[in-house]
C-alpha positions as CSV (number, residue, x, y, z in Angstrom):
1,X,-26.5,32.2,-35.4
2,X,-27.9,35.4,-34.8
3,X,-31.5,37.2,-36.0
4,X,-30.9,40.6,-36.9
5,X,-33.0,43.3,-37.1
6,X,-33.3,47.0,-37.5
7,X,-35.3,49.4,-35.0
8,X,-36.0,52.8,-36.1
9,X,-37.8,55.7,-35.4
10,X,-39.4,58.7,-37.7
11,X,-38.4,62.0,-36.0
12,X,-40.8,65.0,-36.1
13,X,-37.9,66.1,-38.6
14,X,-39.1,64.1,-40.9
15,X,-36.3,62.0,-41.0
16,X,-36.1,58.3,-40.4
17,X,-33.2,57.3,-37.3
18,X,-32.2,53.7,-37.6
19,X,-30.0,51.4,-35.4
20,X,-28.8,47.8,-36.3
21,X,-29.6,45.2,-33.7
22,X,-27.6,41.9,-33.8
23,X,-29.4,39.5,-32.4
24,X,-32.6,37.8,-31.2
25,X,-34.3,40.2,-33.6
26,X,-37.5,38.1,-34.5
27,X,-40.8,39.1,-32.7
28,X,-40.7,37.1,-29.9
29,X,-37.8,38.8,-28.8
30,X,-37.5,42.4,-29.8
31,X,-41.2,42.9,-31.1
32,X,-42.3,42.1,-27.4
33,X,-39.6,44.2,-25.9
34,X,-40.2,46.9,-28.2
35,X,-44.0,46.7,-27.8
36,X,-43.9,46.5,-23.8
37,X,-40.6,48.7,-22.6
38,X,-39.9,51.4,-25.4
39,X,-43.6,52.8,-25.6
40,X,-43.1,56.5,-25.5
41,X,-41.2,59.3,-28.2
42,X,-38.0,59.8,-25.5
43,X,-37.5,56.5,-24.8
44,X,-37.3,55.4,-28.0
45,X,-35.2,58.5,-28.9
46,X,-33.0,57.6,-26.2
47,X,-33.1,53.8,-27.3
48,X,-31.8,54.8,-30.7
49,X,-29.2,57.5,-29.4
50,X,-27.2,54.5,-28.1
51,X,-26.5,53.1,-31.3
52,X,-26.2,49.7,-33.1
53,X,-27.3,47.7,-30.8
54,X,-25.8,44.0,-29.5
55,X,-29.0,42.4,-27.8
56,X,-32.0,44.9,-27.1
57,X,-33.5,44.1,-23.4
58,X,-35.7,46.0,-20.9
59,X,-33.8,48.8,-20.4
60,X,-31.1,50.9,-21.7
61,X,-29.2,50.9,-18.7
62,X,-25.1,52.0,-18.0
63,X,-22.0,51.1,-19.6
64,X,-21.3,47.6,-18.5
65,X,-18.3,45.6,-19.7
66,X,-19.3,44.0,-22.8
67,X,-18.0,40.4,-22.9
68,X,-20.1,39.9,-19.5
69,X,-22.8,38.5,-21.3
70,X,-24.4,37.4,-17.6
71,X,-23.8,41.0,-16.1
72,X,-26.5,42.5,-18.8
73,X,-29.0,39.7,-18.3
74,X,-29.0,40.0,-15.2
75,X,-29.7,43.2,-15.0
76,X,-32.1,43.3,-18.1
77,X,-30.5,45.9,-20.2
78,X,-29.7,46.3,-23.3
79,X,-26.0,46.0,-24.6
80,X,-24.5,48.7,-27.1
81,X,-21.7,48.5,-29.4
82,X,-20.6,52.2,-29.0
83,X,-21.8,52.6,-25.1
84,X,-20.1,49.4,-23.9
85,X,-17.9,48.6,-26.5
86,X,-16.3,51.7,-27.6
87,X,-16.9,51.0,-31.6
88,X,-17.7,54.4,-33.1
89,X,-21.5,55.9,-32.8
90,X,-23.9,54.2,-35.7
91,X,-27.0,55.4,-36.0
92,X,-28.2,55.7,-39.6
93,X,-30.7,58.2,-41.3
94,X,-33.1,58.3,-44.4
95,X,-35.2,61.0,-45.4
96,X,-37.9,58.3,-47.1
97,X,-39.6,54.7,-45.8
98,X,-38.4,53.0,-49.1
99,X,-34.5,53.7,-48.1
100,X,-35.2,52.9,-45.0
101,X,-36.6,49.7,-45.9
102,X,-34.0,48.9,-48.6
103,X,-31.7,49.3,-45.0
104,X,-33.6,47.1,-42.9
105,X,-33.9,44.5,-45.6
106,X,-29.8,44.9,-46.3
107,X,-29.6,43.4,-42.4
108,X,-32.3,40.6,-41.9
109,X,-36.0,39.8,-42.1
110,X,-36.9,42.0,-39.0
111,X,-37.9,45.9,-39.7
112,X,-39.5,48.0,-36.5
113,X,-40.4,51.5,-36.7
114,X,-42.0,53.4,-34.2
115,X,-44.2,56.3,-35.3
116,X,-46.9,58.8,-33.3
117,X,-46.6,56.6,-30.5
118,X,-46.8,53.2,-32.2
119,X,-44.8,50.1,-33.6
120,X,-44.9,48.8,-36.6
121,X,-43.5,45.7,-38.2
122,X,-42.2,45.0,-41.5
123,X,-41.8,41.2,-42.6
124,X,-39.1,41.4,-45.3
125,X,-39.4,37.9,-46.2
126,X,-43.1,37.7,-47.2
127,X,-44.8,41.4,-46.5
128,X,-45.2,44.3,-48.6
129,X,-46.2,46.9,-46.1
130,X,-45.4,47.7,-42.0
131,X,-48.0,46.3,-39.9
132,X,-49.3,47.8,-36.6
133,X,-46.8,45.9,-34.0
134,X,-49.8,44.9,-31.4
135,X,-51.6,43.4,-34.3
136,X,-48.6,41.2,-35.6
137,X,-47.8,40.1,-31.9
138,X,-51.5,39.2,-31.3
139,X,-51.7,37.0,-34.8
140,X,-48.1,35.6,-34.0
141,X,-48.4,31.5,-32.7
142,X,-45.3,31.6,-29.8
């Protein structure tokens, strides 16, 4: 079973971009990946320019054939549906946090949004506002 998520990032637009990500969504996961790799505005931009996303990992990387599952761990990069699948190009948008949200919450427990150069978390299962990613990660018991 898979932990999805949703990964987002508020443009100077002032519009919310939002990919899906399919699994290993919890913090552990994609919070540390998110917190550690994808820590400036273009990499994130680029990051969400891909697309729903299969399994987020260190890098973005190149088209790779999708079923080998080894080929992208290997290589620590992240696997797309549209890059290295060839599904059509998902990337959603919302011109307020609350739609954004209602997205997010549509897909899993896991909400990220990067914003001014910073993560933040949103627990859909028992919290009522984003949190500052670094904080979350530090609290978090692995």
């Amino acid at each position: 079973m898979s932990t999805h998520s949703t990964i987002a990032k508020l443009d100077n637009d002032g519009i919310f971009r939002a990919v899906y990500c399919h699994s290993d969504g919890y913090l552990r996961h994609n919070g540390e990946i998110l917190n550690k790799y994808y820590t400036d505005e273009d990499k994130v931009s680029d990051l969400i320019k891909q697309g729903d996303i299969s399994v987020l990992n260190k890098i973005i990387g190149k088209k790779l054939p999708f079923n080998d599952y080894m080929l992208f761990h290997e290589n620590e990069q992240s696997r797309f549906y549209h890059r290295d699948r060839g599904e059509e190009l998902r990337i959603s948008e919302f011109d307020n946090l609350d739609d954004y949200i209602e997205f997010g919450k549509s897909y899993g427990e896991h909400i990220y949004l990067f914003v001014q150069n910073a993560w933040y978390y949103f627990d859909a299962s028992d919290k009522k506002e984003f949190v500052e990613l670094d904080e979350v990660l530090v609290r978090a018991s692995f």
